[in-house]
C-alpha positions as CSV (number, residue, x, y, z in Angstrom):
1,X,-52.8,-32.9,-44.4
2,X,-51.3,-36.2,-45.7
3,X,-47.9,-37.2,-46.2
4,X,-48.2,-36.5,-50.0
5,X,-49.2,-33.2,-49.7
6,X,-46.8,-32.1,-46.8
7,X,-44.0,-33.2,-49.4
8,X,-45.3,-31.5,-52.2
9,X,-45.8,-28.6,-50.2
10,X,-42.1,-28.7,-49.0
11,X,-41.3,-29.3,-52.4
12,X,-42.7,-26.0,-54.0
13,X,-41.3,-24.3,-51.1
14,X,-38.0,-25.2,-52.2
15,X,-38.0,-24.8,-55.3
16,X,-39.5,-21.3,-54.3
17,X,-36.5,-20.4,-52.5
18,X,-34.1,-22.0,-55.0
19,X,-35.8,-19.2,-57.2
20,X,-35.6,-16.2,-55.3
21,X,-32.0,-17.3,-54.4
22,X,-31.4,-17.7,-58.6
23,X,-33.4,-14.1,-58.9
24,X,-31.1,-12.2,-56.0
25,X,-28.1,-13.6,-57.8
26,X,-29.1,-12.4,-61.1
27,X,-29.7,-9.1,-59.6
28,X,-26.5,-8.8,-57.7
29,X,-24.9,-9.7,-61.4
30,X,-27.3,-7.2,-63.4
31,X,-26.7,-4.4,-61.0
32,X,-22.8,-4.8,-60.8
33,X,-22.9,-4.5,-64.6
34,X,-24.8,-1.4,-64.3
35,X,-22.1,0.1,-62.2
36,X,-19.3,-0.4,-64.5
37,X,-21.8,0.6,-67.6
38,X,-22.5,4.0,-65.7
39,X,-18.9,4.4,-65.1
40,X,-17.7,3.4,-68.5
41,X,-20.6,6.3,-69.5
42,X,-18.9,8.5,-67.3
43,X,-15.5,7.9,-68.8
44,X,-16.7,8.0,-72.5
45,X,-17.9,11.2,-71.6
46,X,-15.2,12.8,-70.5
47,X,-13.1,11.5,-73.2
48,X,-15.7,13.0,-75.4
49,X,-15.7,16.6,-73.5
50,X,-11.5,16.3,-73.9
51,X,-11.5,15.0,-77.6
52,X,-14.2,18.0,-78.8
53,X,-11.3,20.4,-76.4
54,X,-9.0,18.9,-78.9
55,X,-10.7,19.4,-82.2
56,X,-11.5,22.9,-81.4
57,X,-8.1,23.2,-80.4
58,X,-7.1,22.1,-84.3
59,X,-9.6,24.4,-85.7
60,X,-8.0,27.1,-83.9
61,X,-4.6,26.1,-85.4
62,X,-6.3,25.4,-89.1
63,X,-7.8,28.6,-89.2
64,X,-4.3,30.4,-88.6
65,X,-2.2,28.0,-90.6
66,X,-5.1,29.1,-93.2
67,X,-4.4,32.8,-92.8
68,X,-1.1,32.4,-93.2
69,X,-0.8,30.4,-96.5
70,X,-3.7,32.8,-97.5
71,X,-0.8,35.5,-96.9
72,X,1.9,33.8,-98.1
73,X,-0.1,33.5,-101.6
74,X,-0.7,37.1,-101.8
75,X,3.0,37.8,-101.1
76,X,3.9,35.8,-104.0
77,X,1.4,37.2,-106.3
78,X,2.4,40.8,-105.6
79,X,6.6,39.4,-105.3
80,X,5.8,38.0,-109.2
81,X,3.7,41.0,-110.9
């Protein structure tokens, strides 16, 4: 093997590892940012689950608050005939 190729050989080798050492970083990067996305997914979620609590919560209340005005209505109907 000549001096040329040895170089070129060392060369590519380099640059091979400069890639994989590029690659592993990216990964490192990607896979950190999965993390926090599952975690974020995990928090939306349970906002979600609480906020759904919430509206059926308000339901509850509108129906009653319905009833009641519904009531009230028919009070003063029969109050003014």
């Amino acid at each position: 093997m000549s001096d040329t190729e040895s170089c070129e050989e060392e060369m590519f080798y380099e640059e091979l590892d400069m890639s994989y050492y590029d690659l592993t970083a990216k990964i490192t990067e990607l896979t950190q940012k999965v993390e926090e996305q599952v975690k974020e997914i995990a928090q939306l979620h349970d906002e979600r689950f609480d906020n759904l609590a919430h509206i059926s919560e308000l339901n509850d209340e509108l129906s009653k608050l319905t009833s009641q005005l519904e009531y009230m209505r028919e009070q003063v109907d029969i109050m003014n005939t």
